[in-house]
C-alpha positions as CSV (number, residue, x, y, z in Angstrom):
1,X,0.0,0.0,0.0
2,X,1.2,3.3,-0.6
3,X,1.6,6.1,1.7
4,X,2.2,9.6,2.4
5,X,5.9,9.2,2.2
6,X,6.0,7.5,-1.0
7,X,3.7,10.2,-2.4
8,X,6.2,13.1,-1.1
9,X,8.4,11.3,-2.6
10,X,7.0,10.7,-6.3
11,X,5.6,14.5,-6.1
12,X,9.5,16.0,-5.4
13,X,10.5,13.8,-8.0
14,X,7.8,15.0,-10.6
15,X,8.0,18.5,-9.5
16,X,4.4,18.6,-8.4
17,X,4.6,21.9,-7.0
18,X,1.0,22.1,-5.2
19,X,1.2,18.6,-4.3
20,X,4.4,18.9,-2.2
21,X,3.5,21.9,-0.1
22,X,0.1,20.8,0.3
23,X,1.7,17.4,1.4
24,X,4.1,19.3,3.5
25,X,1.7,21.6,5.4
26,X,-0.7,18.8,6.7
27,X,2.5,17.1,7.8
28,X,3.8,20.3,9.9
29,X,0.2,20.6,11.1
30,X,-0.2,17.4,12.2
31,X,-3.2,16.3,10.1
32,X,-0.9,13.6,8.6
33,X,1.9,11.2,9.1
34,X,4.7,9.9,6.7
35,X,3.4,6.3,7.4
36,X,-0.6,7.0,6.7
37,X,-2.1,5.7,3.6
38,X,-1.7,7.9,0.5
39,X,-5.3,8.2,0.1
40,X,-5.6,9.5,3.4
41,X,-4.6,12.8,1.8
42,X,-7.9,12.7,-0.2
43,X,-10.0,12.8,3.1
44,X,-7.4,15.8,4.9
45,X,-7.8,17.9,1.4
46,X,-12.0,17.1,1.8
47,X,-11.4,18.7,5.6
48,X,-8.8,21.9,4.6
49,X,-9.9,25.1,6.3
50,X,-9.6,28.1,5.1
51,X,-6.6,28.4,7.1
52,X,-5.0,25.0,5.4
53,X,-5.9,26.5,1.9
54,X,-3.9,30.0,2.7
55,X,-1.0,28.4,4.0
56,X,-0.6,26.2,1.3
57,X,-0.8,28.8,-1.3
58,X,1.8,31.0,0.6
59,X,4.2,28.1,0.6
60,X,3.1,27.6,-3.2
61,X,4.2,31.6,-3.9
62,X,6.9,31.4,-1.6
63,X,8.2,28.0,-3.3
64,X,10.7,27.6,-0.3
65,X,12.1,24.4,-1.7
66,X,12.5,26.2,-5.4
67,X,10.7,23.3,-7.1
68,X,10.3,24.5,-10.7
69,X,8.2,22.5,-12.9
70,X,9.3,22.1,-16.0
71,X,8.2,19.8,-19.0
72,X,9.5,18.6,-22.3
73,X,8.3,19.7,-25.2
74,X,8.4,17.9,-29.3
75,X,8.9,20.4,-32.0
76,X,8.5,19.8,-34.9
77,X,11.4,21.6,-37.2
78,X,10.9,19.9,-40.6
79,X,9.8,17.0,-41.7
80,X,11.7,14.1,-39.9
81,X,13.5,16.5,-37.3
82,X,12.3,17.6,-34.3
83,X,13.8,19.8,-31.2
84,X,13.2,18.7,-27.4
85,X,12.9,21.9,-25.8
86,X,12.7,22.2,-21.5
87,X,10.3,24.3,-20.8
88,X,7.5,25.9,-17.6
89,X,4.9,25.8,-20.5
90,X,4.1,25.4,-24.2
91,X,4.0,29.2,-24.7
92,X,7.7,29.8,-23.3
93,X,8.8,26.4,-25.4
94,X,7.5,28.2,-28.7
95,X,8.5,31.6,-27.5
96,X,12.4,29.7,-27.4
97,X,12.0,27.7,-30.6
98,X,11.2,30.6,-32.6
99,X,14.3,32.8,-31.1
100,X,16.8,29.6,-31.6
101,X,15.1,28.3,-35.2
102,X,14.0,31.7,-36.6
103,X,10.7,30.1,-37.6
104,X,7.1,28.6,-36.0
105,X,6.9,25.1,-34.8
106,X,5.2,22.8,-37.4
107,X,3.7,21.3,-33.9
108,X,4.3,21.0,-30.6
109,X,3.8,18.2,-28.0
110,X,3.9,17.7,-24.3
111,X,6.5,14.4,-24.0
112,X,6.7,12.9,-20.1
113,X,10.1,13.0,-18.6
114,X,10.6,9.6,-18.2
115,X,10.3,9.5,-21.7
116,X,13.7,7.1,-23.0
117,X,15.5,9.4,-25.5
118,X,18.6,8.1,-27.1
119,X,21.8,9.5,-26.7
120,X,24.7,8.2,-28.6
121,X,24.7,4.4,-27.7
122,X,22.5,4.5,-25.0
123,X,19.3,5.5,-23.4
124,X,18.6,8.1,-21.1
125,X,15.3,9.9,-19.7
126,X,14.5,13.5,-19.9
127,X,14.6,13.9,-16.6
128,X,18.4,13.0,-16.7
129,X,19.3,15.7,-19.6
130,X,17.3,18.5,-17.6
131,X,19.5,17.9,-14.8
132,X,22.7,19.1,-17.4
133,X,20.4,22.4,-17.7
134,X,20.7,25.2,-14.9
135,X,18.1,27.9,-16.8
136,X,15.2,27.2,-18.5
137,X,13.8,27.4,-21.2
138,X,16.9,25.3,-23.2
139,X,17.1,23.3,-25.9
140,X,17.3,19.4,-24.6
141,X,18.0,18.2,-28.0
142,X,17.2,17.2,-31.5
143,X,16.5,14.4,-33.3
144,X,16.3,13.3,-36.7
145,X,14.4,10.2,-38.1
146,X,16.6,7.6,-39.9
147,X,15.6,7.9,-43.8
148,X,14.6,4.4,-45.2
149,X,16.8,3.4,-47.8
């Protein structure tokens, strides 16, 4: 069964912003415990105050623990190649593409960062690459399609 701990931990590992203060301030409050039931969470949210709902969002502004969430994002450059751009949101992916490619985005799509990308010889997620990135937006790579012969 899963619990509150496990579900810190998967939401610091996503980058789940809201989830990990809200996690964090019904921990501090005492309304739950590491070792309760992850679905426990469901009935404390059901219960939140007022109070519970202001804290949370000042911890949210505040973002003590600087979690940023940022996705990946497909562009489409030309038929066949494609740019993997970091991103907060689609809008500052595009805004990036078109400064670095000097043209729109044939598409764009959302790709989850455990998403296998390969790299040379091997695989690696994007959640890897983005840790080789200290600012965002930034381009996480590009790939080209192998042309059938």
């Amino acid at each position: 069964m899963s619990t509150i701990r496990d579900l810190l931990k998967d939401a610091m590992k996503d980058e789940v912003k809201v989830l990990v203060y809200a996690i964090r301030h019904f921990l501090s409050a005492g309304k739950l415990r590491y070792d309760d039931p992850a679905d426990k969470l469901d009935e404390v949210l059901a219960q939140a105050t007022e109070e519970d709902n202001r804290a949370i969002g000042k911890l949210f502004e505040e973002n003590p623990l600087k979690i940023d969430e940022i996705h990946v994002y497909a562009m489409k450059i030309e038929n066949g190649r494609f740019a993997f751009v970091f991103a907060r949101n689609e809008e500052e992916a595009t805004h990036f593409f078109c400064c670095v490619f000097q043209q729109w985005p044939k598409n764009c799509h959302q790709y989850p960062m455990d998403f296998p990308m390969a790299v040379g010889v091997r695989f690696r997620s994007f959640r890897e690459l983005k840790r080789e990135h200290a600012e965002f937006p930034a381009l996480a790579g590009i790939y080209e399609r192998e042309v059938k012969a």
